[in-house]
GUKEKE-56965 format. One record per atom (N, C-alpha, C): y, z negated, x negated. Coordinates in steps of 0.02 Angstrom, whole numbers, padded with zeros to 5 digits, always signed. Atoms other than C-alpha are relative to their C-alpha. Last residue first. Example, Ala and Ser with C-alpha at 12.3 -4.5 7.8 and 13.67 -1.06 7.14 Angstrom:
<sites>
-00059+00003+00042;-00053-00357-00684;+00055-00037+00039;-00059+00000-00045;-00225-00390-00615;+00060+00000-00045;
</sites>
This chain:
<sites>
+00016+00053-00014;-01549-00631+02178;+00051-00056+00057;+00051-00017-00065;-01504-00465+02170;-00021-00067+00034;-00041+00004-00048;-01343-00520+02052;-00034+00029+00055;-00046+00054-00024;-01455-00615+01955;+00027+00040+00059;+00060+00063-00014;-01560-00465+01886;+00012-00067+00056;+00046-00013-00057;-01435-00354+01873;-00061-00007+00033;-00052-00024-00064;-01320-00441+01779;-00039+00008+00065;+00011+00047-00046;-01499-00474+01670;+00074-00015+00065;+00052+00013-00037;-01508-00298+01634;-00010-00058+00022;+00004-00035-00072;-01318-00275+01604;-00079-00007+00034;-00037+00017-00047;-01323-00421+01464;+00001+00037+00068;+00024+00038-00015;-01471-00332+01371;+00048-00067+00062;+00023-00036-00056;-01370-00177+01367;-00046-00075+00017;-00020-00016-00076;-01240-00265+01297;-00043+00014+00046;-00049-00080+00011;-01336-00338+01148;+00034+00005+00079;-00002-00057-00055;-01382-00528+01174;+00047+00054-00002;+00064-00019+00025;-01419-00662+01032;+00000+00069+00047;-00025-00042+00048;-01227-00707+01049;-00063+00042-00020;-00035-00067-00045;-01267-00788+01232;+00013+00060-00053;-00085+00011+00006;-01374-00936+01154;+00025+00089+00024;-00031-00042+00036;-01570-00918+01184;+00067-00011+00003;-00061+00048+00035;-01658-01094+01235;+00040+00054-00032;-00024+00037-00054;-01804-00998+01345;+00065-00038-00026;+00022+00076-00007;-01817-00885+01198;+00016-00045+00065;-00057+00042+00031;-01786-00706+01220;-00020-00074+00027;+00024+00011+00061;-01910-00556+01266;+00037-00060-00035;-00058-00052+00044;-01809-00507+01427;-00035-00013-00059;+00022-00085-00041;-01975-00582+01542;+00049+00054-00045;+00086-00007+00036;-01948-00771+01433;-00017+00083-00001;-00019+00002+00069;-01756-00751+01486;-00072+00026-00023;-00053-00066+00005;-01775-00718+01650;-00015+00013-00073;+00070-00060-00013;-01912-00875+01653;+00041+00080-00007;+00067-00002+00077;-01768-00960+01564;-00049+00021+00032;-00037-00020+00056;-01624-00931+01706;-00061+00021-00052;-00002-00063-00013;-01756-00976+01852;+00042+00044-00055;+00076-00006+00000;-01783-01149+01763;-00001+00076+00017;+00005-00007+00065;-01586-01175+01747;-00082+00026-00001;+00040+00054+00029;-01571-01137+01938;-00010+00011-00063;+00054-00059-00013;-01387-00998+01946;-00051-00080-00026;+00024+00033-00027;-01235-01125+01980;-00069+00033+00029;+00026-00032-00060;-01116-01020+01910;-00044+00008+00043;-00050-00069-00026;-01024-01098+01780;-00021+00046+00052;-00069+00041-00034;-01157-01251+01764;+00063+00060+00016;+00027+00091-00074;-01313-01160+01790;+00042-00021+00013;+00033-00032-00076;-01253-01002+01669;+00002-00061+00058;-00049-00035-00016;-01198-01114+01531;+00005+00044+00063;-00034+00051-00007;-01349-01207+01503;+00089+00006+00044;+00014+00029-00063;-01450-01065+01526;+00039-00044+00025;-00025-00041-00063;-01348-00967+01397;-00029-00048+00061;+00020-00061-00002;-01378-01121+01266;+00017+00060+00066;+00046-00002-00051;-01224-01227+01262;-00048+00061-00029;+00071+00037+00024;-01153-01220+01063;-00051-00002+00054;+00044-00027+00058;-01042-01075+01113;-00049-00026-00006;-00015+00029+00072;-00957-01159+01279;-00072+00045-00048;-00024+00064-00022;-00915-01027+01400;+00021-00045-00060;-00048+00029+00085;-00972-00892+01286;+00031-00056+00036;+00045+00021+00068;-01116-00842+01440;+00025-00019-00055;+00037+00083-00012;-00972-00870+01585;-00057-00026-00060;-00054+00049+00012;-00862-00725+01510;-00045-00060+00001;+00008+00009+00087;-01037-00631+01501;+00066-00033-00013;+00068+00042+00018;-01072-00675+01689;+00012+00020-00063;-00014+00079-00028;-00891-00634+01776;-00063-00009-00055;-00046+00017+00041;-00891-00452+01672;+00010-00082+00008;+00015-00010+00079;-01063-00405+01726;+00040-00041-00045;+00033+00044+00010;-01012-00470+01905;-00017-00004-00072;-00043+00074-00022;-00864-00372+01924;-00049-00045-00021;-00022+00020+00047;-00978-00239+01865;+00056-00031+00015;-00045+00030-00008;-01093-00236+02002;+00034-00001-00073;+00021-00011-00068;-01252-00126+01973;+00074-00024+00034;+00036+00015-00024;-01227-00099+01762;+00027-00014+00098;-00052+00021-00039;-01200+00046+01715;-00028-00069+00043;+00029+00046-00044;-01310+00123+01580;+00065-00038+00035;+00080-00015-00017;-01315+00268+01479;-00019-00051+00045;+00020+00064-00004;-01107+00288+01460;-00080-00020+00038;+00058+00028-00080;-01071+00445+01437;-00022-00061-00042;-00005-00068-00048;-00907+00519+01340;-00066-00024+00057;+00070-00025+00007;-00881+00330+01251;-00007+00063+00074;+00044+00013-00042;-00707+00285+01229;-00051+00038+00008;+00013-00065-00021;-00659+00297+01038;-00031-00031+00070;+00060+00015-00069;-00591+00122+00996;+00008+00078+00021;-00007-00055-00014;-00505+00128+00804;-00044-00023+00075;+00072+00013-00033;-00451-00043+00751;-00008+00078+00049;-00012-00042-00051;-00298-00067+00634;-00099+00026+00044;+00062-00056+00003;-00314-00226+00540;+00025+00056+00041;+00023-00041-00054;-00207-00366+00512;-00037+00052-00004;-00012-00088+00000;-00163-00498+00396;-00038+00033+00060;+00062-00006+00001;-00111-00711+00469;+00006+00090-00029;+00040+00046+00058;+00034-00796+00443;-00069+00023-00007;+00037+00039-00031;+00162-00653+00502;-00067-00046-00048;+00073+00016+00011;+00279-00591+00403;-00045-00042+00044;+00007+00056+00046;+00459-00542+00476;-00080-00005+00001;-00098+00039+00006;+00473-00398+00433;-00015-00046+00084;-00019+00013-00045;+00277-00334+00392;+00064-00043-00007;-00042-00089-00029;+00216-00254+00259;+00032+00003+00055;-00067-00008+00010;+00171-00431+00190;+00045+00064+00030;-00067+00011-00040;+00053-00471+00302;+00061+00008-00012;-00006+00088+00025;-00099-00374+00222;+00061+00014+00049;-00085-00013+00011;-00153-00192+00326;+00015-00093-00018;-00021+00046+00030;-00347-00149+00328;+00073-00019-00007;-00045+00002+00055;-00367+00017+00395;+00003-00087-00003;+00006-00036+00067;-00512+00076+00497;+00050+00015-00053;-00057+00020+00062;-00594-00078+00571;+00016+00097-00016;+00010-00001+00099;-00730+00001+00700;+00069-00031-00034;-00051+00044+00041;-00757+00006+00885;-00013-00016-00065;+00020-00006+00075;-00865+00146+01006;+00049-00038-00047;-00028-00036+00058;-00787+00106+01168;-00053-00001-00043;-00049-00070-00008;-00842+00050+01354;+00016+00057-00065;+00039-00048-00055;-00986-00081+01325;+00035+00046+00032;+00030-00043+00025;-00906-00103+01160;-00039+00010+00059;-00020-00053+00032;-00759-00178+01213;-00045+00049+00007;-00044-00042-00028;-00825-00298+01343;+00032+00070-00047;+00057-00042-00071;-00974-00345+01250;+00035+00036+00032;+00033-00054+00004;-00869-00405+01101;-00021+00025+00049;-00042-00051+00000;-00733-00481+01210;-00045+00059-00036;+00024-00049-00075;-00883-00583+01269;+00057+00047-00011;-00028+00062-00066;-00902-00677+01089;-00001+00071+00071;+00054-00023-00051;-00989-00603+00916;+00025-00038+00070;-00029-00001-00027;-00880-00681+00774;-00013+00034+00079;-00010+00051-00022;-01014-00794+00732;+00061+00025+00032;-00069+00004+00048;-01121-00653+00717;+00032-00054+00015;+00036+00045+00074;-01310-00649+00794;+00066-00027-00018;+00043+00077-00013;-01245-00492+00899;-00015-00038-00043;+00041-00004-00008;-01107-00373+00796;-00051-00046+00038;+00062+00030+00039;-00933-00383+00767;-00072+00010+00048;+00062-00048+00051;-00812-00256+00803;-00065-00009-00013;+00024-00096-00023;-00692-00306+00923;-00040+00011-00020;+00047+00015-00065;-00729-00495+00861;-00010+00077+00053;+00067+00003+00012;-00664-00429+00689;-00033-00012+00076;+00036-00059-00007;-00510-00346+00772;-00078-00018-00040;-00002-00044-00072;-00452-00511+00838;-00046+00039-00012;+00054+00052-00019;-00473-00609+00649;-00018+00035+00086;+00061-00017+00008;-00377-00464+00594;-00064-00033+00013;+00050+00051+00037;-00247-00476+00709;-00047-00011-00038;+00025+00074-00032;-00215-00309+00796;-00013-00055-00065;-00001+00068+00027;-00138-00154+00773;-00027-00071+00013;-00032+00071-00003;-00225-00026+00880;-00006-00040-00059;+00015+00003+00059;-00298+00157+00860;+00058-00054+00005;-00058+00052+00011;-00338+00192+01040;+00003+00001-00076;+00002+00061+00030;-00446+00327+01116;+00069-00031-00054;+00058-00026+00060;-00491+00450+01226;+00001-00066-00048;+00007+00021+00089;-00349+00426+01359;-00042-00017-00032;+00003-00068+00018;-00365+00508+01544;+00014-00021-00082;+00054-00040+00007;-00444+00378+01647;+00017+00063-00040;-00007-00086+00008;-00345+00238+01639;-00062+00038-00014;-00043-00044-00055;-00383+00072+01719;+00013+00078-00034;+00026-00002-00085;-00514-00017+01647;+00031+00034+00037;+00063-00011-00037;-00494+00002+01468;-00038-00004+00074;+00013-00053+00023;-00322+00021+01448;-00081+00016+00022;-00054-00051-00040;-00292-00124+01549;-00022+00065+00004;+00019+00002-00073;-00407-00224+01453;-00003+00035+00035;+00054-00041+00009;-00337-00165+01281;-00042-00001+00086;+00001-00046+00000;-00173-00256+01348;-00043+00064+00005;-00035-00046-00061;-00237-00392+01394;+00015+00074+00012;+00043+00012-00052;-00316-00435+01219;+00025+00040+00085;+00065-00050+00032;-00183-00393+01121;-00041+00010+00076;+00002-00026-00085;-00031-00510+01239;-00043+00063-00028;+00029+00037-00050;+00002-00624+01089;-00033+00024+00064;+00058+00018+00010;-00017-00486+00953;-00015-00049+00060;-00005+00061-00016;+00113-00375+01020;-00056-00031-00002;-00026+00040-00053;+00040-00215+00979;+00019-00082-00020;-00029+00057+00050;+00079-00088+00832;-00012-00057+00058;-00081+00040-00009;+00027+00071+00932;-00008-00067-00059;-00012+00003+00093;-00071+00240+00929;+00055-00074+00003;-00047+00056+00022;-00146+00262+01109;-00002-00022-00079;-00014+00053+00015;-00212+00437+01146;+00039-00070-00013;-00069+00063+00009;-00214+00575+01238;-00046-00073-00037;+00031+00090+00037;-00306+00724+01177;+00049-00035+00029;+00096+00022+00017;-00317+00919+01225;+00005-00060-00016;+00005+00017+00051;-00115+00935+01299;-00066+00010+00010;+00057+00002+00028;-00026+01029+01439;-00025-00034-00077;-00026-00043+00058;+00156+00967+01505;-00105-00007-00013;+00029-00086-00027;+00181+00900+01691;-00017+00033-00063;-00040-00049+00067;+00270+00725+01618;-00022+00094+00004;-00070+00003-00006;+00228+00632+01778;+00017+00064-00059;+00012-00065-00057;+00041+00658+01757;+00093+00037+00006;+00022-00065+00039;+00065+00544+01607;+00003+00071+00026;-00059-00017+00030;+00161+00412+01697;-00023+00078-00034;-00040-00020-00029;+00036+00408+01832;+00065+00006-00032;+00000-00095-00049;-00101+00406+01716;+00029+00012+00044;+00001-00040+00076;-00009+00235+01617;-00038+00102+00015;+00053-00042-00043;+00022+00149+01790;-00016+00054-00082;-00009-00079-00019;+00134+00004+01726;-00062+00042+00012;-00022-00034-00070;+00148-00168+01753;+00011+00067-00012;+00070+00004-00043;+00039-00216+01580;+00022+00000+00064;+00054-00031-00008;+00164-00128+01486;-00046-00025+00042;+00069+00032+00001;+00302-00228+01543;-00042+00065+00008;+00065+00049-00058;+00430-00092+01581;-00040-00033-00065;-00041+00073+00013;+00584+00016+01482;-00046-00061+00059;+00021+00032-00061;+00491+00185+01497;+00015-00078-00015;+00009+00059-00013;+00540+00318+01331;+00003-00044+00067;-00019+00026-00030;+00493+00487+01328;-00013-00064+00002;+00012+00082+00018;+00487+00572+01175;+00046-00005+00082;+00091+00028-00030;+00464+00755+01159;-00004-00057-00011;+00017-00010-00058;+00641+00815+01149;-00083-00015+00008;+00073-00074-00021;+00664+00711+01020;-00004+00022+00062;-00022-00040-00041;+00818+00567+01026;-00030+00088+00004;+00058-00044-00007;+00756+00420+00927;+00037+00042+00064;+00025-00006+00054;+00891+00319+00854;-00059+00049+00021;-00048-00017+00070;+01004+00293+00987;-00009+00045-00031;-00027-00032-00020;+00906+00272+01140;+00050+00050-00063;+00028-00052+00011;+00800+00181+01013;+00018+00050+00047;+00019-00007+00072;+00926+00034+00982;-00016+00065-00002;-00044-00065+00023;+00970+00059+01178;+00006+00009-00087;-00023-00074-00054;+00824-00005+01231;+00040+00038-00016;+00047-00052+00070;+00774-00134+01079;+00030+00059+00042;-00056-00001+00048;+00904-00268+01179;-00033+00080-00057;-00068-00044-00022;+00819-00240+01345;+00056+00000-00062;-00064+00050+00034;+00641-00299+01239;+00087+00047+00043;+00001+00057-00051;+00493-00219+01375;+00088-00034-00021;-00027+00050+00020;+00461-00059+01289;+00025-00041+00045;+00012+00050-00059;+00328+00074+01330;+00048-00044-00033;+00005+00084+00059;+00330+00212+01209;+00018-00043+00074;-00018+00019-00056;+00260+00420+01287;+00008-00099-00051;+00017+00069+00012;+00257+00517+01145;+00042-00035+00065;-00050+00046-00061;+00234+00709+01176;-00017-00065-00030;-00015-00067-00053;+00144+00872+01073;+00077-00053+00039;+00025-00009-00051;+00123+00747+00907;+00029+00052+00050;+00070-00014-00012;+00157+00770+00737;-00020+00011+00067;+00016-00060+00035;+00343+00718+00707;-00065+00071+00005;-00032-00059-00028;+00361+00627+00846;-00034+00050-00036;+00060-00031-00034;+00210+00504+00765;+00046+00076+00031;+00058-00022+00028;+00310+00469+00611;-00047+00045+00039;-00061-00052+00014;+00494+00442+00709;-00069+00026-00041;-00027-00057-00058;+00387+00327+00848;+00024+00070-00062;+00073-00019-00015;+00296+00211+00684;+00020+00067+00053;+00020-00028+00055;+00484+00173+00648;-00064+00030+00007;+00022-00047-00020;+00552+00160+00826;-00026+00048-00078;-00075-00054+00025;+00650+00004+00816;-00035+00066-00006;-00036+00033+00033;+00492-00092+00918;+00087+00050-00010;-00026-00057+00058;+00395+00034+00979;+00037-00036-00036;-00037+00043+00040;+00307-00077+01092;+00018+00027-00058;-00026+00075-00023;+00168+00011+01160;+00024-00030-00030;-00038+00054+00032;+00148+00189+01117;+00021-00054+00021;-00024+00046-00022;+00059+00331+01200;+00004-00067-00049;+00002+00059+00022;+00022+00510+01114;+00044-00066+00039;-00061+00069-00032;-00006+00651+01185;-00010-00054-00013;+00041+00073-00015;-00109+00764+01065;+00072-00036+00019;+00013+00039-00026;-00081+00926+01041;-00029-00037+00033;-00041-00020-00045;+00029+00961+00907;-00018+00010+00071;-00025-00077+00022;-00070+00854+00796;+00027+00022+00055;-00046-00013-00061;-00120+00658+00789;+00026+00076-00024;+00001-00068-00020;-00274+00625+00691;+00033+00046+00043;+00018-00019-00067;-00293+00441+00705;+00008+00098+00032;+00076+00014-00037;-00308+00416+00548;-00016+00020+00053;+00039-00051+00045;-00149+00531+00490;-00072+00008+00031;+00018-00064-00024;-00044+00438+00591;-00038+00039+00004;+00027+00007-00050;-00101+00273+00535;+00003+00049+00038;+00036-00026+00000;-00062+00357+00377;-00057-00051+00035;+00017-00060+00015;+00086+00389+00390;-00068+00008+00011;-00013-00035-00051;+00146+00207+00439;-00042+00077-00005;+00035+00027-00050;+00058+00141+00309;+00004+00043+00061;+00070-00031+00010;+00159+00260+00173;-00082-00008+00056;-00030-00078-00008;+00334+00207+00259;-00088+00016-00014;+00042-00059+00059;+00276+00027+00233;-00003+00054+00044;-00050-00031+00049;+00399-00083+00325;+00000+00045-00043;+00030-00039+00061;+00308-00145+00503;+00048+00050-00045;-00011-00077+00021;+00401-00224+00615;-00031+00012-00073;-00011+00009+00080;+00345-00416+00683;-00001+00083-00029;-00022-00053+00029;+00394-00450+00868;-00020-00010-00096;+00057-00036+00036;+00279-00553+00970;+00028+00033-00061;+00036-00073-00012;+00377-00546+01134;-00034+00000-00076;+00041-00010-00079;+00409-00721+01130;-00013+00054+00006;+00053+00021+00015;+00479-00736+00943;-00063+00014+00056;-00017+00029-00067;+00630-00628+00976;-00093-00028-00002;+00074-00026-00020;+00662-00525+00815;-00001-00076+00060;+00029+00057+00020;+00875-00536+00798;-00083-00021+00032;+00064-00006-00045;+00938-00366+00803;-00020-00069-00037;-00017+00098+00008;+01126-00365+00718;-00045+00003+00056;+00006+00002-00076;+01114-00160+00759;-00013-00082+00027;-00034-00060-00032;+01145-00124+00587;-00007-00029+00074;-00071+00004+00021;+01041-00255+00518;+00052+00010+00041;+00003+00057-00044;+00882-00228+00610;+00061-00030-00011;-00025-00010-00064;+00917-00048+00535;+00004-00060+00037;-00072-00027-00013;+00940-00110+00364;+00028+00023+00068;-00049+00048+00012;+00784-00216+00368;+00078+00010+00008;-00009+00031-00043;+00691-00066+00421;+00041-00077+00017;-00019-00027-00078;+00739+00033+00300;+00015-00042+00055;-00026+00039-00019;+00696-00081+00158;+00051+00037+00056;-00090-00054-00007;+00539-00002+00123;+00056-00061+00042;-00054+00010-00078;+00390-00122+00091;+00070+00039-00013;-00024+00046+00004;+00292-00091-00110;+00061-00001+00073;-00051-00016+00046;+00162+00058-00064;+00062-00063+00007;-00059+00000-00042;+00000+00000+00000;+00063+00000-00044;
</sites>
């Protein structure tokens, strides 16, 4: 990583921008980073690209460049007219909303313009991660995939594997929609102001078919929140009391899935979660 540009310091300057702890704000300073989160994610002329939280619109003046359209979502009313300013492409539309109140394929439709790819390329607000990806994942139907800032302790539990310790129900939820990987590493210094922890960028391709569905998925998603309940419980333990399934009928389930009557919730791939979903939720 190339030694932090002092760009962005000069523009937060300039426009006597004072970062606003509650929304999250930490701007990224490496010019070379920036590039080549572009790069990763493979953004070309086109590919519509969506942006949450553009901050001062450094990561925005990288992706213009490359992409067909950038659609940026900003919430801060003081950043609004910063990048009214500073970013003025005819292929940039900016939407001054709470991302997670907005319709993200009814903004897209909105824009009438042909593309082959939409994606999300962003820097997010680390307190409100989680949610966000949510969103994305449950509600839109026309974006491919994400290439998110996140936490790096976050984007390991995106990623991690059964058995793992970072292994919890956000894994299951991700990856029973996306394909998820690390694919940049990013320390904290590249960041104005630094945050105490480094970050990662986290690629989520959504998956073109999905081989198994399970029967209720309201329920899928209620019963693997309830299986990380508490960690040390075993799943039965957890199950019975969160949702008041008999512990004895739990572990004969269990025995019939190949898994110990005392199995813990991290011992379980997704698909093994949707077969007992649908096990229970007949019952």
């Amino acid at each position: 990583m190339s030694k932090p540009s002092s760009k962005t310091k000069d523009i937060l300057q300039k426009y006597n921008f004072h970062v606003k702890k509650h929304f999250g704000q930490n701007f990224l300073t490496d010019t070379n980073l920036l590039h080549k989160i572009v790069d990763t994610a493979q953004v070309d002329q086109q590919t519509l690209v969506i942006e949450i939280g553009p901050g001062i619109g450094s990561l925005t003046e990288v992706l213009l460049a490359k992409a067909k359209h950038v659609i940026a979502y900003e919430i801060d009313d003081d950043l609004i007219p910063i990048l009214q300013e500073r970013i003025t492409h005819r292929n940039f539309t900016l939407i001054h909303q709470d991302f997670l109140q907005s319709d993200v394929d009814h903004d897209i439709l909105a824009l009438g313009i042909a593309f082959t790819k939409a994606i999300v390329v962003a820097n997010l607000p680390y307190y409100i991660t989680t949610p966000i990806i949510m969103k994305l994942i449950e509600e839109s139907t026309r974006l491919q995939e994400f290439y998110v800032m996140m936490q790096y302790e976050v984007a390991k539990r995106f990623t991690s594997k059964p058995s793992t310790k970072d292994y919890n129900s956000l894994s299951v939820f991700i990856q029973y929609k996306t394909d998820a990987s690390i694919v940049i590493n990013v320390p904290k210094h590249v960041f104005t102001p630094a945050p105490n922890v480094d970050s990662a960028v986290v690629r989520m391709r959504i998956k073109d078919h999905i081989e198994r569905f399970p029967i209720d998925e309201k329920h899928f998603f209620k019963l693997v929140r309830n299986a990380f309940s508490m960690r040390r419980k075993t799943l039965a333990n957890n199950l019975s009391k969160t949702m008041g399934y008999n512990k004895q009928t739990l572990q004969d389930h269990f025995t019939d899935l190949g898994f110990s009557p005392s199995v813990r919730a991290e011992a379980l791939q997704v698909d093994d979660f949707i077969t007992l979903s649908d096990i229970l939720h007949k019952e």
